[in-house]
N, C-alpha and C positions, 0 to 999 in steps of 0.2 A: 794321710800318713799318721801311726800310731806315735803318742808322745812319748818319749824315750821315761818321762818319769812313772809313764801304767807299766812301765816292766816291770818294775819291784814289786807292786802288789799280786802280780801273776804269779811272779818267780818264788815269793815266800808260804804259797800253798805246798810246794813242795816236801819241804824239810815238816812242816806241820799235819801233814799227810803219813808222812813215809816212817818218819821218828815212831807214831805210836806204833803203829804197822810191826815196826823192827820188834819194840818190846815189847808186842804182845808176840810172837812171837820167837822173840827168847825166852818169853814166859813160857812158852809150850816148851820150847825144848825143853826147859829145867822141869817143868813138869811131866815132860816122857824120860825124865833120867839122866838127859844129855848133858853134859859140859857143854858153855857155849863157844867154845875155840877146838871142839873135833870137829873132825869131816865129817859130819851129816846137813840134810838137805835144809832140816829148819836153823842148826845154827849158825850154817852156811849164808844163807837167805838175811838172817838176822845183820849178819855183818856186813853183808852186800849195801842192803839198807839203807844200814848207818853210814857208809860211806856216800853213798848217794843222795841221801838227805842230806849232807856235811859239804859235799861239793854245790847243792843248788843254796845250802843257806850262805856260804861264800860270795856265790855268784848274786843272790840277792840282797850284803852287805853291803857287793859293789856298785850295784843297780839303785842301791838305798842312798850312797851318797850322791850318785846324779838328783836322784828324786829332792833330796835336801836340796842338793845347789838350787834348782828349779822354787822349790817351795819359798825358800829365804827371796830370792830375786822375785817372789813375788808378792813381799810382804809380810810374811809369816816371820815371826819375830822366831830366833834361836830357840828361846826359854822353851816354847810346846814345844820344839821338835828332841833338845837332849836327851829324857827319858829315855825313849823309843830308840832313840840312835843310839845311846848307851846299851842297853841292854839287845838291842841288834845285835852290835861288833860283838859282844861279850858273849852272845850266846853263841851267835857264828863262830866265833874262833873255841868255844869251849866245845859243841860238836864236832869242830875239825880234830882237835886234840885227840876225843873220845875214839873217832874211826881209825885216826893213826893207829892210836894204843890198843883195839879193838886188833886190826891186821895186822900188827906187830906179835901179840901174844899169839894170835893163827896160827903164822907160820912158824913159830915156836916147835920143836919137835916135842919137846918135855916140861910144858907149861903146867904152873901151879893151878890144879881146881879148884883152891880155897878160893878164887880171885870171879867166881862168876854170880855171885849176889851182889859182890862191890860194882863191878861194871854196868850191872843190869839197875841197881839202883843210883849208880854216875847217869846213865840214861836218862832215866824216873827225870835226875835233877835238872838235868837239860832241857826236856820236856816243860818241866814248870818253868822256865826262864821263858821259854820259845812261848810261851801261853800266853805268861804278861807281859814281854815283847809284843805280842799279837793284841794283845787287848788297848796297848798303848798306839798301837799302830789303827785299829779302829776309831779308837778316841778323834785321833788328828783327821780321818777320812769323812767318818761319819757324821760329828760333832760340830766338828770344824772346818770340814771342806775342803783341807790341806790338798793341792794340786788335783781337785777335781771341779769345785766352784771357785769362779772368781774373788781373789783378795782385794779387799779394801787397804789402803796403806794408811794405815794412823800417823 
């Protein structure tokens, strides 16, 4: 039986896959001319994306805090895990924000185009959270073993 706390680490490929995916392809679109809140196929796609990234980084917040529970009951003292869990919730819930606000302006029938370098670089800033989220999250795995090798309890 797989341990409920390898979910998280499976689950948070997602949003770190899917994220750049989006904005390089909202880069296309602006780059073919496009607003990214018209009906075409790449700004379409781009929005899909980010909402689908924004749902598994959710679902991997919540998978994160089993993984915590799991990791503390075995030792691992809180201090190394806050980073990583901070800037998890924080980037999770700042991508969920983004897809909201992303599908809201959509379906907008007479949405401002001044607003699609803002959104695309709200993206970019997401991106770099989700990176050092990620690199904080190797730290604990690779370095340190966090719920993959056995803890020693000091």
């Amino acid at each position: 039986m797989i341990n409920i706390a390898h979910i998280h680490p499976m689950l948070v490929h997602f949003p770190l896959a899917l994220l750049p995916v989006a904005l390089a392809t909202q880069m296309l679109a602006l780059y073919k001319g496009q607003w990214l809140f018209e009906r075409h196929c790449l700004s379409t796609m781009g929005i899909v994306l980010i909402v689908i990234a924004a749902i598994m980084a959710i679902v991997a917040v919540i998978f994160g805090d089993v993984a915590l529970d799991q990791a503390i009951a075995s030792g691992v003292s809180l201090s190394k895990l806050e980073n990583h869990e901070e800037l998890g919730k924080l980037s999770g819930v700042l991508l969920f924000v983004l897809a909201v606000a992303e599908v809201w302006i959509y379906r907008q029938t007479n949405s401002n185009k001044d607003v699609n370098w803002i959104f695309w670089f709200a993206g970019f800033v997401v991106l770099l959270l989700l990176l050092g989220t990620a690199w904080f999250g190797g730290q604990l795995v690779y370095e340190q073993g966090v719920n993959v090798a056995p803890q020693v309890v000091h």
